[in-house]
ZAKOLDO-679477 format. One record per residue (C-alpha): residue in one letter; x, y, z. Coordinates in steps of 0.25 Angstrom, whole numbers, plus 5000, padded with zeros to 4 digits. Each point is the difference from the previous one (the first is absolute). Layout:
N
AXYZ;...
END
This chain:
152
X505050594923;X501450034999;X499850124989;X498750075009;X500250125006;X500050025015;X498550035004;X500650115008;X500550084986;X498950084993;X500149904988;X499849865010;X498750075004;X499350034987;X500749874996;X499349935010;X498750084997;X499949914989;X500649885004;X498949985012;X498850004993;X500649904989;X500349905013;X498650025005;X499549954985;X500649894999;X499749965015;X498750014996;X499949934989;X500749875006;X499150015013;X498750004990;X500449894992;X500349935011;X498749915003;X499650035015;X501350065004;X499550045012;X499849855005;X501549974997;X500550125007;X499149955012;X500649874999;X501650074999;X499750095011;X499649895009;X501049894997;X501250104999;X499850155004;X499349975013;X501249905004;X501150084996;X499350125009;X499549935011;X500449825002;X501650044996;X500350105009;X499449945013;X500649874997;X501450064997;X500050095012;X499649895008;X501249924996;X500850125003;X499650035013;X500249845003;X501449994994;X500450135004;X499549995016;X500649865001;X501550035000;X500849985011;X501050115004;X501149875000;X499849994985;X500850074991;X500150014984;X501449994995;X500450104989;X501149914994;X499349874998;X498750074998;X499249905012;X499350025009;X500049925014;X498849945006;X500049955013;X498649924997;X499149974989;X498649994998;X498649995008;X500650065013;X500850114992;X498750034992;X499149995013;X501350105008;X499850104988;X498449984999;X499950025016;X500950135000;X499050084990;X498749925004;X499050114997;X500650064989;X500149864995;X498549945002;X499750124995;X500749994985;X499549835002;X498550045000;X500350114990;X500549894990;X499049915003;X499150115000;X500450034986;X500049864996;X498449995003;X500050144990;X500749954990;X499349875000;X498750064999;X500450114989;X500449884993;X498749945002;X499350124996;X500750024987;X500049874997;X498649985000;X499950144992;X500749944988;X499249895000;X498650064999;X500650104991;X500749894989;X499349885004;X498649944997;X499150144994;X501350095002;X500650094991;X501250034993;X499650134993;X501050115000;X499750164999;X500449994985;X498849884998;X498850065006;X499050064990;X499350135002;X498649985008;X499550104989;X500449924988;X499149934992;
END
């Protein structure tokens, strides 16, 4: 917010004395009226968090590592075109880069694949959650439509 004090001025910190309990509200309003909002989060997490932390990262160092390991000392980039020389392409240059870091390469391919099988299964998991919780016999009561056990 472009007219906030600085949290680190004696004003930004009674300011946000104020301001954090008013963010928690209205978190907690929107995660209650959400119907089973722990299914979806279940099914978020494990189609996007748990990619973007573990299936990304292998797969992008392990491209790297390839790319990087299978340059030739003869090739060269040149500032003024803005290319870069190849002397070959391909399998044999991915197998030259794979064959330079093997370990740390098999390593990051069953760590992808690894997270894969992960992913798949979380999806599985929270798939099968939101069915049993909105289909056939489920629910779509929120905090704000239960009644009192004591009522009535």
């Amino acid at each position: 917010l472009p007219d906030f004090p600085p949290l680190t001025s004696k004003r930004g910190k009674i300011a946000w004395v104020f301001v954090v309990p008013v963010y928690w509200a209205v978190a907690y309003v929107i995660a209650t009226a959400v119907p089973n909002i722990g299914d979806i989060s279940s099914l978020v997490g494990a189609f996007c968090i748990g990619n973007f932390t573990y299936t990304f990262p292998a797969l992008l160092k392990l491209g790297f590592d390839i790319k990087k390991n299978a340059m030739l000392p003869e090739e060269s980039f040149d500032t003024e075109t803005r290319r870069y020389t190849r002397l070959d392409d391909g399998w044999k240059r991915w197998w030259r880069g794979y064959k330079k870091s093997f370990w740390m390469s098999s390593f990051n391919i069953l760590y992808f694949l690894g997270s894969l099988v992960v992913c798949g299964l979380g999806c599985y998991a929270a798939i099968e959650a939101l069915i049993s919780a909105f289909g056939k016999g489920g629910t779509t009561a929120t905090h704000f439509s239960c009644t009192s056990p004591f009522a009535g």
